[in-house]
C-alpha positions as CSV (number, residue, x, y, z in Angstrom):
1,X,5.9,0.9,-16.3
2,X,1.7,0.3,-15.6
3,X,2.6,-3.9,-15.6
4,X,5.6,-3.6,-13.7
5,X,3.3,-1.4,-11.1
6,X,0.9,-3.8,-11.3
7,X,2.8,-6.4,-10.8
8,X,4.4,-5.0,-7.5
9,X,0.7,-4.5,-6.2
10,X,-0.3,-8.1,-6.8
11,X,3.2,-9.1,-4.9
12,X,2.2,-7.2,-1.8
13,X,-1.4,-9.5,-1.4
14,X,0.9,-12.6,0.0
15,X,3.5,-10.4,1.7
16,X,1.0,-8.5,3.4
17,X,-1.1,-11.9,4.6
18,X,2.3,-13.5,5.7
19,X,3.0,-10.8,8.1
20,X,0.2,-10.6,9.9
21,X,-0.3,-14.3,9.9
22,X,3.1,-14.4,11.9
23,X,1.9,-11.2,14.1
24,X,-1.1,-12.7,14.9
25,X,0.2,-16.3,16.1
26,X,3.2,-13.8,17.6
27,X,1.0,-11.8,20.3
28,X,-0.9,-14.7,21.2
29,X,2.6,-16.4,22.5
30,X,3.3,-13.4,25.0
31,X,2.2,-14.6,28.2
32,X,-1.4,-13.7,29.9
33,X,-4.6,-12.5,28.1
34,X,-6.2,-9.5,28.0
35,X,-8.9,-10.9,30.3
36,X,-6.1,-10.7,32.7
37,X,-6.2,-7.3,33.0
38,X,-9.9,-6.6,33.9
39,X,-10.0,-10.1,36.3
40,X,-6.1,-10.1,38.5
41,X,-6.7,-7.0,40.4
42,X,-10.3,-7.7,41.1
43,X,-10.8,-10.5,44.0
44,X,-14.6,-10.9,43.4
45,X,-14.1,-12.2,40.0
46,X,-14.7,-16.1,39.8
47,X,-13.2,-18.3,37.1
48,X,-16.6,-18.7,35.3
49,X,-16.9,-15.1,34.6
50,X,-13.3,-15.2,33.3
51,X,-14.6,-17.5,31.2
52,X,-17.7,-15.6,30.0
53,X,-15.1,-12.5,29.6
54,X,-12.7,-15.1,27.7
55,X,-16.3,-16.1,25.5
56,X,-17.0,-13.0,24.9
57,X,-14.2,-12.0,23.4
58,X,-13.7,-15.0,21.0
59,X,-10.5,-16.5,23.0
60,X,-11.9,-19.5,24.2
61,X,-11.6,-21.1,20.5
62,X,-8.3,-22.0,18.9
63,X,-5.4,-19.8,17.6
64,X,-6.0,-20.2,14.1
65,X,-10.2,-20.0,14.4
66,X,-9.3,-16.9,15.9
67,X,-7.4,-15.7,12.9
68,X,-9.6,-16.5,9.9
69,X,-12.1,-14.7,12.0
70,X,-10.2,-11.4,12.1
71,X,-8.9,-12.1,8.5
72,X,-12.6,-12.3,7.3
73,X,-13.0,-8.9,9.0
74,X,-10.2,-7.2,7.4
75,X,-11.1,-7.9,4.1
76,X,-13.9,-5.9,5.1
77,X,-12.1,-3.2,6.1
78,X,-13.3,-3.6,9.6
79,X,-10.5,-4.1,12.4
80,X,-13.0,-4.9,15.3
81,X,-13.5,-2.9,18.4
82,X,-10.6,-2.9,20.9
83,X,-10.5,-4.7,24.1
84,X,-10.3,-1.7,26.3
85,X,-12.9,-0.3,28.5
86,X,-14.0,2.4,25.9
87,X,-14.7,-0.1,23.2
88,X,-14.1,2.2,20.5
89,X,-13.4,0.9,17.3
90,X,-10.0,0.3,16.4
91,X,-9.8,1.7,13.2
92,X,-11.1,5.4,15.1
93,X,-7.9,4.9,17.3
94,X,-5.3,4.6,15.0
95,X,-7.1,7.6,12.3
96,X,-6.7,9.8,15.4
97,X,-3.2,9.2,15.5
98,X,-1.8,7.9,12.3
99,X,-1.4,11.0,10.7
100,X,0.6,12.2,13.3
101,X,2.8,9.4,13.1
102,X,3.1,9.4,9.2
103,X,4.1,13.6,9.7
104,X,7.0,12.6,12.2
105,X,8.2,10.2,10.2
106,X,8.3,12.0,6.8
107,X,10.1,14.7,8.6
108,X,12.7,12.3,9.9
109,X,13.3,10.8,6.1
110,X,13.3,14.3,4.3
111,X,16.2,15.3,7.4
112,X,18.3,12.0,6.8
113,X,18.3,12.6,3.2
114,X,19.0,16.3,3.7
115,X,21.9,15.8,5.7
116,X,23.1,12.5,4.8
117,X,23.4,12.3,1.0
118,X,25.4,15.8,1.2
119,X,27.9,14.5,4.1
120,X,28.1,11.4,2.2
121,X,29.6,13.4,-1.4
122,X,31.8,15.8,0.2
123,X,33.3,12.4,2.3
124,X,33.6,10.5,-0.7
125,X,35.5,13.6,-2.8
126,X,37.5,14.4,0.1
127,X,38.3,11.1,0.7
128,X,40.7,11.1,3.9
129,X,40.7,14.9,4.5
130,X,40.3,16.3,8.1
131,X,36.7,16.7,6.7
132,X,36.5,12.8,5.5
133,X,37.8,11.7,9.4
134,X,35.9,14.2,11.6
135,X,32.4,13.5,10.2
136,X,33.5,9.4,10.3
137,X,33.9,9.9,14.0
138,X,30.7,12.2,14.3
139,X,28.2,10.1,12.6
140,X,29.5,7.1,14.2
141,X,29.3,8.5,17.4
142,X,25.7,9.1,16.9
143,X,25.4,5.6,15.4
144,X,26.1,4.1,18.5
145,X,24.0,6.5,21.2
146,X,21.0,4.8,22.6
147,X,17.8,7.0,21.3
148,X,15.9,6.9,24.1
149,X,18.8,7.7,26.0
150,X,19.6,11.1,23.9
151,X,16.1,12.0,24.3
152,X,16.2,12.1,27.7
153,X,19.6,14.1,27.5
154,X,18.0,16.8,25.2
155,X,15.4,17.1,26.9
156,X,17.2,17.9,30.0
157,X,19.3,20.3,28.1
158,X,16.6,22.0,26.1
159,X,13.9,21.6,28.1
160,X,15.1,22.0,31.5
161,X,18.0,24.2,32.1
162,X,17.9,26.0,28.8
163,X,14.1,26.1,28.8
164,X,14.5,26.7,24.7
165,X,12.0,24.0,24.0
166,X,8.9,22.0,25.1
167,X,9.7,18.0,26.0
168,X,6.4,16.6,25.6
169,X,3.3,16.4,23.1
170,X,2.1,18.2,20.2
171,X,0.6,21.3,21.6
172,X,1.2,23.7,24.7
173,X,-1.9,23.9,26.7
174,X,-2.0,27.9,26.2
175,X,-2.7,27.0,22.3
176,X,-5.6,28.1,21.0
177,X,-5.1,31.5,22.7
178,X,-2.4,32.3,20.7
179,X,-1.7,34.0,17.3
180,X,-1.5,32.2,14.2
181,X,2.3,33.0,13.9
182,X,2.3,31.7,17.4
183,X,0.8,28.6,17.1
184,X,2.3,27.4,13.9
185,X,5.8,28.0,15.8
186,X,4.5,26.4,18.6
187,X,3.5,23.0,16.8
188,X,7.1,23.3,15.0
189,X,9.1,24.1,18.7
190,X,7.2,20.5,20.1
191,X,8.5,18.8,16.5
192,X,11.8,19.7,16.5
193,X,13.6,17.1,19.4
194,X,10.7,14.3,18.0
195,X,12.1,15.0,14.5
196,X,15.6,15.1,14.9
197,X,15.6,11.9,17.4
198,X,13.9,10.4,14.3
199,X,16.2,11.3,12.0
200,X,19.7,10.9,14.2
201,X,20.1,7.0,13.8
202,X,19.5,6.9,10.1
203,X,22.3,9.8,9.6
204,X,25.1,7.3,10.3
205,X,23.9,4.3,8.4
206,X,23.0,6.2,5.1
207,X,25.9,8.9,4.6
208,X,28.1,5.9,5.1
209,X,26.4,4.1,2.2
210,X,26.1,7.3,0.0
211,X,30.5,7.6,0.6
212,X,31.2,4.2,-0.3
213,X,29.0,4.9,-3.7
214,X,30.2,7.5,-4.6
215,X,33.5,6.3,-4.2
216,X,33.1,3.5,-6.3
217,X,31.5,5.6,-9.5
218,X,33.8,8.7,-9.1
219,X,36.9,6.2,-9.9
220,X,34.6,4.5,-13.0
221,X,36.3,5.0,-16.1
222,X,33.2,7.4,-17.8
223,X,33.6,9.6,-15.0
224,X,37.3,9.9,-15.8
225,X,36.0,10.4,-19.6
226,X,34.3,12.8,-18.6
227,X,37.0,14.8,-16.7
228,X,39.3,14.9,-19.8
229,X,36.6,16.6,-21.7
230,X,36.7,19.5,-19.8
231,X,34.0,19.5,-17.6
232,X,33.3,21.0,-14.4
233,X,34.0,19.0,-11.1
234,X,30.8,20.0,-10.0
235,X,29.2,19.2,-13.2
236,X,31.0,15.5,-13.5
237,X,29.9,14.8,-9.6
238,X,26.2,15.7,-9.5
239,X,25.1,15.8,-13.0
240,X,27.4,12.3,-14.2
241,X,28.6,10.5,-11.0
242,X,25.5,11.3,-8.5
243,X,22.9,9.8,-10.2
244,X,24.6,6.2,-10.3
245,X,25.3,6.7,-6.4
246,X,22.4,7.2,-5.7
247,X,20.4,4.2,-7.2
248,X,21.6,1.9,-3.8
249,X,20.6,4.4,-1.5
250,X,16.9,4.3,-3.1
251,X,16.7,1.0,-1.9
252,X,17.9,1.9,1.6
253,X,15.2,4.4,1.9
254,X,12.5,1.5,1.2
255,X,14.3,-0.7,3.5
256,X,14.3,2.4,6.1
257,X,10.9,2.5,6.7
258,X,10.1,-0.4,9.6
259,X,13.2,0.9,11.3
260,X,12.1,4.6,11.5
261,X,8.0,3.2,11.9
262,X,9.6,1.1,14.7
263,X,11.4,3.7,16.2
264,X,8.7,6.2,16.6
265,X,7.7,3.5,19.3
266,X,10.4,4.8,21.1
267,X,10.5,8.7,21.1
268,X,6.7,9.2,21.0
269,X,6.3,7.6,24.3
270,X,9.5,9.5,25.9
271,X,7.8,13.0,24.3
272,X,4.6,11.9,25.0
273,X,3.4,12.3,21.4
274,X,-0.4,11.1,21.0
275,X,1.0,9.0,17.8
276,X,0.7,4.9,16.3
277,X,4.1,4.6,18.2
278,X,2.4,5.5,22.0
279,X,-0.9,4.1,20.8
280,X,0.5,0.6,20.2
281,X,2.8,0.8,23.8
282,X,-0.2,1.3,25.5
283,X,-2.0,-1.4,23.7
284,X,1.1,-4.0,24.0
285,X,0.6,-3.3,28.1
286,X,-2.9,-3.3,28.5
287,X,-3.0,-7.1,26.0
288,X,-5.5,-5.0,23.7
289,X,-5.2,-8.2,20.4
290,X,-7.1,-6.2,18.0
291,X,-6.0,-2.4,18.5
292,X,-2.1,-4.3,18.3
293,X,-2.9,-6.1,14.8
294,X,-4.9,-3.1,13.9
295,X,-1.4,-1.1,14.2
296,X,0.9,-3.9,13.0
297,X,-1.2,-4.1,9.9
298,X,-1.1,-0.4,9.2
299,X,2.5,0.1,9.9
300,X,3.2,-3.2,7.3
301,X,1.0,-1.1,4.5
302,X,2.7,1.8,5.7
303,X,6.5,-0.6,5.4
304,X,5.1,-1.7,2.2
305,X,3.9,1.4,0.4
306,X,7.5,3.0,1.1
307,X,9.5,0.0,-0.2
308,X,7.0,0.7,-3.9
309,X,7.8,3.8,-3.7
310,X,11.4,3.1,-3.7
311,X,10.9,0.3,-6.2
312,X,9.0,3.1,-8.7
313,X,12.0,5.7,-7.7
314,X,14.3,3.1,-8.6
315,X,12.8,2.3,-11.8
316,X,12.1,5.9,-12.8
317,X,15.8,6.4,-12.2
318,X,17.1,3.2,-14.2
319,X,15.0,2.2,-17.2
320,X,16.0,-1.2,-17.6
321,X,14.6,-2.1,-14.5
322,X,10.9,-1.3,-15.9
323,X,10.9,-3.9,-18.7
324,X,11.8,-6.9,-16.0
């Protein structure tokens, strides 16, 4: 188990070096600089101080200079300082907000899982029922809403003409008045549309998978075996059947990560959550290079500490993957 660990570190150097390698040469394809905005919507600025500005900044030599100069800083652990007018460091930017981000997002996986793998069983041993057809329809429904969309439904609904809960942030700005009881539910109220908006597209995807695997063990010919000896239904479905299922869907959950990283792009600027996901909007409009790689890195670690984790679930799970 240690050398296949080990193993899956050392795999992660290249993977990690390839992706920002692509992200870097990426961002520097979108049109204009971030020069551009400090110089356009001031008239008094003459082309050689946007080229002092350019100088300053290092992008006045090539592409790939530019890279190995950024790559020799990360191995440092040192993401620069960011473009905007603050000049904070980068990596003080994202630690304000990565947490929050990594919070919202565990959330959303434990809720997909919660809801999904359960849905998924009952479908698969009811195959066809009323049951079976009504959460088909449901979960594809859901499948095929537009997030951002749904967020801006709920929070009409909830937030406006029910008034049941708040639409933006983290924290009401009454918060450190109230009681302890009050602010816990207060942090959990703001959580709760972020959360489930996290969680909603995954729903579809996953109980869908978690069906179609169960289907295909529950008909295997030990789990029929293990019917004529006697034993329970229950016993034959989630102490025999369930833990075959569930092998794929480990790997899904690995493979889940970018997509729920990405979508927290998404809801925490509609909900106005100080997160990675608003953090690297505002740094995509303002053409802030470092504070972007700084969170493109950081969101590929985070991508590529949840696929070892499935990889150790997996192997945990099926011990003849841990001799390969």
């Amino acid at each position: 188990m240690i050398i296949y660990l080990i193993k899956r570190l050392l795999e992660m150097i290249p993977t990690i070096i390839g992706i920002t390698l692509i992200s870097f040469f990426i961002i520097h394809l979108a049109p204009g600089k971030p020069t551009d905005v400090l110089t356009e919507l001031n008239p008094k600025i003459t082309p050689e101080a946007r080229e002092k500005l350019e100088k300053y900044y290092g992008l006045d030599k090539p592409v790939i200079v530019q890279y190995g100069i950024w790559i020799k800083r990360i191995v440092k652990l040192d993401f620069g300082e960011s473009f905007s007018t603050d000049k904070r460091a980068v990596w003080e930017k994202i630690k304000e907000r990565v947490l929050i981000t990594i919070i919202l997002n565990v959330l959303s996986m434990v809720l997909i899982f919660a809801i999904a793998i359960p849905i998924g069983i009952s479908s698969a041993t009811h195959q066809y029922s009323l049951y079976d057809k009504v959460t088909t329809i449901i979960v594809f429904i859901g499948f095929a809403i537009p997030t951002f969309w749904l967020a801006l439904l709920l929070m009409i609904l909830f937030g406006v003409y029910l008034d049941w809960l708040p639409v933006s942030g983290l924290k009401s700005l009454t918060y450190e008045n109230m009681s302890t009881g009050g602010k816990a539910w207060d942090i959990i109220s703001h959580l709760i549309l972020p959360v489930f908006l996290g969680a909603f597209g995954g729903l579809a995807g996953l109980s869908r998978y978690m069906r179609s695997n169960m289907l295909e063990v529950i008909r295997a010919d030990y789990i029929t075996t293990a019917r004529a000896k006697g034993l329970s239904e229950w016993y034959v479905v989630y102490k025999h059947a369930l833990r075959n299922a569930i092998l794929p869907i480990i790997t899904i959950m690995g493979l889940s990560v970018p997509g729920i990283i990405g979508g927290s792009v998404i809801f925490e600027s509609v909900f106005a959550i100080p997160g990675m996901g608003q953090l690297f909007y505002m740094s995509v409009m303002t053409r802030d290079y470092p504070l972007i790689m700084g969170i493109l890195t950081i969101g590929a670690l985070l991508t590529l500490a949840g696929n070892l984790i499935a990889d150790i679930s997996y192997a945990l799970a099926d011990p003849r993957i841990r001799v390969r």
